[in-house]
VMD Tcl script that draws the C-alpha trace (Angstrom):
set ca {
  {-23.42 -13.55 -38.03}
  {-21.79 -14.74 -41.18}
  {-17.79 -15.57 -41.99}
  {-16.85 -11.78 -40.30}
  {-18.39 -11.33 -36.84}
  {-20.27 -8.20 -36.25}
  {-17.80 -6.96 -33.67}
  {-20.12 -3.84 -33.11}
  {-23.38 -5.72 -32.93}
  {-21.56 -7.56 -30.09}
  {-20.27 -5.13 -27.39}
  {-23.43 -3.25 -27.90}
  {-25.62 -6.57 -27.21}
  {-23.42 -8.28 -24.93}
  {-21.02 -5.54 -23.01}
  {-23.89 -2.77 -23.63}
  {-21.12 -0.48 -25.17}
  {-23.03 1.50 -28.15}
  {-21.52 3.40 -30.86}
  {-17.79 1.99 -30.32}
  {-15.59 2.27 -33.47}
  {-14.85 -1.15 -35.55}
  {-11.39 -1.64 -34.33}
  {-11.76 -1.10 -30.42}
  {-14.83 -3.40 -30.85}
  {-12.78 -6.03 -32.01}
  {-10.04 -5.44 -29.27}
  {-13.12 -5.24 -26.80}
  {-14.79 -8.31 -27.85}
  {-11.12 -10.19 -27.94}
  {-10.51 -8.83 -24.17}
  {-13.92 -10.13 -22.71}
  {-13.09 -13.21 -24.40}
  {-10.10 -13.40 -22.56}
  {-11.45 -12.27 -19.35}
  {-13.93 -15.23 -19.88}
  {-11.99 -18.07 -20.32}
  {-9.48 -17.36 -17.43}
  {-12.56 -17.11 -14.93}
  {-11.62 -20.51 -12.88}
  {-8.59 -20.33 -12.91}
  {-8.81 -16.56 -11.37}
  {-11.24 -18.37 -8.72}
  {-8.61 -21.43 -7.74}
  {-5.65 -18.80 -7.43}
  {-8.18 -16.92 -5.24}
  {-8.95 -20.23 -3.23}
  {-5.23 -20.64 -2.70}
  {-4.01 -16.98 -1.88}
  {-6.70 -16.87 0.89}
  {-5.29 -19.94 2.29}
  {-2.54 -18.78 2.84}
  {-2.85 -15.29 3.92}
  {-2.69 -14.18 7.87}
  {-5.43 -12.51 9.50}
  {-3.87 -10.00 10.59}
  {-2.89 -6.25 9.72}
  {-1.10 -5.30 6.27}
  {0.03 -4.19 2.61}
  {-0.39 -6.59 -0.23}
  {0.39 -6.48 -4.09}
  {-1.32 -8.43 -6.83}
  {1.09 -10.00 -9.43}
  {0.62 -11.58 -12.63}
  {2.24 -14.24 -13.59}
  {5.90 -12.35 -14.90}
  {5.55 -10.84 -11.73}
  {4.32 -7.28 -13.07}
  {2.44 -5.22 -10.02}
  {-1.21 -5.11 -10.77}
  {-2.86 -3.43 -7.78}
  {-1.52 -2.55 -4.12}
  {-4.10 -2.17 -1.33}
  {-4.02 -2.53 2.54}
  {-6.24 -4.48 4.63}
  {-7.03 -4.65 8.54}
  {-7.86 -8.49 7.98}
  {-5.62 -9.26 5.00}
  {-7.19 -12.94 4.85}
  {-10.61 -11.31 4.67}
  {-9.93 -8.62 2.69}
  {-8.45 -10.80 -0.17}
  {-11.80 -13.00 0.23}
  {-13.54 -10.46 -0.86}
  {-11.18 -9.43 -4.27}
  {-12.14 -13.40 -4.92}
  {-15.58 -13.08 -3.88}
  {-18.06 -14.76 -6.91}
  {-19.86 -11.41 -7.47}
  {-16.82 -9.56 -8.02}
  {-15.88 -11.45 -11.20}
  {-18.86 -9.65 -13.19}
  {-17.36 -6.51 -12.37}
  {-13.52 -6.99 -12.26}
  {-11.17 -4.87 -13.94}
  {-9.39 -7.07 -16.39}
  {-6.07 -6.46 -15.57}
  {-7.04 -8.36 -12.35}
  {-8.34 -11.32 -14.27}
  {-4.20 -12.02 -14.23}
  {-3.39 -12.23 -10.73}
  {-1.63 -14.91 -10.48}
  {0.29 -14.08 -6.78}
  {0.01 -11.73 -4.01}
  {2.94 -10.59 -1.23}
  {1.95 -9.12 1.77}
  {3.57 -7.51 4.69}
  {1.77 -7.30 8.06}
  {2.08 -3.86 9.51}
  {1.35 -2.60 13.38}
  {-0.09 0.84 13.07}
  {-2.50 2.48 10.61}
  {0.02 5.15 9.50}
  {2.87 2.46 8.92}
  {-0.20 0.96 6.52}
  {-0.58 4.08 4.50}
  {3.22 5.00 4.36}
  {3.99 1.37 3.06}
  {0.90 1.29 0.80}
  {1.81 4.93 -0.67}
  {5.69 3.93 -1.18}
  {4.17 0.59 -2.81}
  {2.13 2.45 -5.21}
  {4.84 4.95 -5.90}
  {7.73 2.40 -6.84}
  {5.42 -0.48 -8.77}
  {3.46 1.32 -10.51}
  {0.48 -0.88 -10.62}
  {-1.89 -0.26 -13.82}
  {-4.95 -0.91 -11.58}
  {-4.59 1.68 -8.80}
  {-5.35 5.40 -9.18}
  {-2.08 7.50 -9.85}
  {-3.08 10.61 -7.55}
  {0.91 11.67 -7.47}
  {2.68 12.34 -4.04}
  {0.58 14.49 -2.10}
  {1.62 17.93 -1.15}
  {1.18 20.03 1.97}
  {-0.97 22.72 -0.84}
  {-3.35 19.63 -0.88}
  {-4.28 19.00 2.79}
  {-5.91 21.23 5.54}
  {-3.00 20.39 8.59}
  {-2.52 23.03 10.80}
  {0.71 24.96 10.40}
  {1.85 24.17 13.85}
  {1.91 20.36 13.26}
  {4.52 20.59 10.20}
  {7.55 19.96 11.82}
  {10.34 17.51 11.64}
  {9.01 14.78 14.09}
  {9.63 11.28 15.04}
  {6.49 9.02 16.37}
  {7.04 5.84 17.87}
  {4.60 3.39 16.64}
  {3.41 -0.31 17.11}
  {4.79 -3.24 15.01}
  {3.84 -6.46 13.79}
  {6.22 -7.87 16.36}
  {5.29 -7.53 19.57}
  {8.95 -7.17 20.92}
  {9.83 -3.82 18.48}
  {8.34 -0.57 17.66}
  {8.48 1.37 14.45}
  {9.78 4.38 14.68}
  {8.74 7.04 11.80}
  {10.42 9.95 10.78}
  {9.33 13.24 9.34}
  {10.83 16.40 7.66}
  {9.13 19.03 6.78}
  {10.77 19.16 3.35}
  {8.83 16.06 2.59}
  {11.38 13.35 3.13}
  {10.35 10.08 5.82}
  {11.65 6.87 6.72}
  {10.50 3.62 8.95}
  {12.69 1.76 11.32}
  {12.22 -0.87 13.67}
  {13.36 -0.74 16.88}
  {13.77 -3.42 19.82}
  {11.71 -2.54 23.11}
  {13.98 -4.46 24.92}
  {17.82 -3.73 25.68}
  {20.09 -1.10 24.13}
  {18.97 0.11 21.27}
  {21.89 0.01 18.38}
  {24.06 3.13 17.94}
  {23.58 2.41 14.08}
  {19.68 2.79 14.29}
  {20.22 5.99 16.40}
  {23.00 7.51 14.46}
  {20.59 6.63 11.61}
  {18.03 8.29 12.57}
  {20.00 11.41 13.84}
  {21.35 11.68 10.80}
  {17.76 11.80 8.80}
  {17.13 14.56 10.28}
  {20.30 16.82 10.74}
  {22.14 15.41 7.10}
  {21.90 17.76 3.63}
  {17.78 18.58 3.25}
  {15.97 16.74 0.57}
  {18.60 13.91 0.52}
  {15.78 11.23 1.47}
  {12.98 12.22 -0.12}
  {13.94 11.24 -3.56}
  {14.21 7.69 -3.67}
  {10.64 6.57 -1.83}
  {8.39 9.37 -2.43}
  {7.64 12.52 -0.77}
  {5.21 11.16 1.69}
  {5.59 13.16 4.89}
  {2.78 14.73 3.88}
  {0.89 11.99 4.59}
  {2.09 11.64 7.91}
  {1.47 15.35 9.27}
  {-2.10 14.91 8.00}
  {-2.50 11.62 10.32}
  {-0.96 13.76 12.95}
  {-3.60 16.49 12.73}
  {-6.33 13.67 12.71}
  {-6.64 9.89 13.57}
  {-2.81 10.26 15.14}
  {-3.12 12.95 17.01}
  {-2.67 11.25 20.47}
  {0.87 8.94 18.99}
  {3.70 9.22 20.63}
  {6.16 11.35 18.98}
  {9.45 13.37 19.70}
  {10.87 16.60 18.68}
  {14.44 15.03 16.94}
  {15.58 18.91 17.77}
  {15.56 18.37 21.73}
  {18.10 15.69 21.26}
  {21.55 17.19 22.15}
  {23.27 14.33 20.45}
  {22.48 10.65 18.34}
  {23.44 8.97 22.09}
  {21.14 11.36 23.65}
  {18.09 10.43 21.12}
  {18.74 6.51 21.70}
  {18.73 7.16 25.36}
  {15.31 8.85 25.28}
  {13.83 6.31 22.75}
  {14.77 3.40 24.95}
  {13.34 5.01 27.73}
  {10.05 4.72 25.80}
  {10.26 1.77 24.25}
  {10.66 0.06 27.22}
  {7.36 1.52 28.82}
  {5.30 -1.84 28.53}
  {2.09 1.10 28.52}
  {3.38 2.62 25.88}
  {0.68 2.14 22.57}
  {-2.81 2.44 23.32}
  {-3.72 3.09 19.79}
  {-6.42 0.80 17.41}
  {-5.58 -0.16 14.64}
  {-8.37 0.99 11.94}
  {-7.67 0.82 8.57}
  {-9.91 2.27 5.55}
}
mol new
graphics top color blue
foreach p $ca { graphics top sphere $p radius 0.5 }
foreach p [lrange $ca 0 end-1] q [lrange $ca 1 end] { graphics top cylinder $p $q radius 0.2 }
display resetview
């Protein structure tokens, strides 16, 4: 192609781009050059990271090698689910920010709703330049009944087998996750806590993590309609809400839900 390389000729033979100025050419040529050459070592971080991961339930983030977030995503088999970002046929195909993953972190969750809390509140404080930005969702934005927006509490399954998560609701958009033992007194911290969620200053909670109750009340009108949940209202006091969580949490009966992530 002579001294200069024809950087147009090239993304429209190669990457099948026509018509692309001179300059993003260039960048576009450079780019698939450097998607290129990190192509094993993309496959041997894959080999490793699926090593290591669980098989169970969770939330995972892709880093680069400074540690920037590249893409969040849950998983119902994280181990399997990550096989598959490092499957061979993906390569063709990946995005190239993803050619950097050089880490993942993962949490294992116990409940499809603490999945897509932790996965939205992920999303919403990294940042990563691979997901979709959709911004916090809004009540305007989902179909939930009226009569299910209310401030609620649902007790829900955890990764350990000896606590419960226990997920809070306002209907002014603030939420929060706790775990809670299913054995013994529960702590008059974690019940004051969660009294106070509820009956502090509105709106004081929903800054910091996103606005995601949202997300919640639309579970609740769908997949989580049979969870086990409280009304924080009928509570006369916080020692009156920790006596009627433990009550629950130490019915060995209590979760009968799947866990089915998509």
């Amino acid at each position: 192609m002579g001294a200069a390389p024809d950087y147009q000729r090239l993304v429209t033979e190669v990457l099948g781009i026509k018509g692309a100025p001179a300059e993003l050419a260039r960048r576009l040529v450079a780019q698939a050059l450097v998607v290129g050459d990190r192509h094993e070592s993309w496959r041997r971080v894959g080999q490793r990271i699926c090593a290591q991961a669980p098989r169970t339930p969770g939330v995972y983030v892709f880093r680069d090698q400074e540690g920037r977030a590249l893409y969040v995503g849950k998983a119902l088999n994280l181990r399997r689910r990550l096989a598959a970002h490092f499957a061979d046929r993906r390569w063709l195909a990946l995005k190239p920010a993803l050619a950097r993953i050089n880490r993942v972190e993962w949490q294992e969750v116990g409940s499809e709703i603490e999945a897509l809390l932790r996965e939205a509140a992920l999303i919403h404080a990294l940042n990563p330049v691979v997901n979709v930005q959709t911004g916090t969702p809004t009540l305007r934005r989902r179909l939930i009944p009226r009569k299910i927006v209310r401030d609620v509490l649902i007790v829900a399954p955890s990764a350990d087998p000896d606590a419960a998560e226990l997920l809070a609701a306002r209907t002014d958009g603030g939420w929060m996750i706790q775990r809670a033992p299913r054995s013994g007194p529960l702590p008059g911290s974690l019940g004051q806590s969660v009294w106070e969620f509820f009956h502090g200053p509105p709106g004081e909670a929903s800054s910091r993590d996103g606005s995601f109750a949202p997300l919640i009340f639309s579970w609740l009108a769908g997949r989580g309609r049979e969870s086990t949940r409280l009304d924080p209202h009928d509570a006369e006091s916080s020692a009156d809400l920790c006596l009627r969580l433990e009550t629950l949490l130490r019915d060995r009966q209590l979760f009968a839900e799947r866990l089915a992530l998509k």
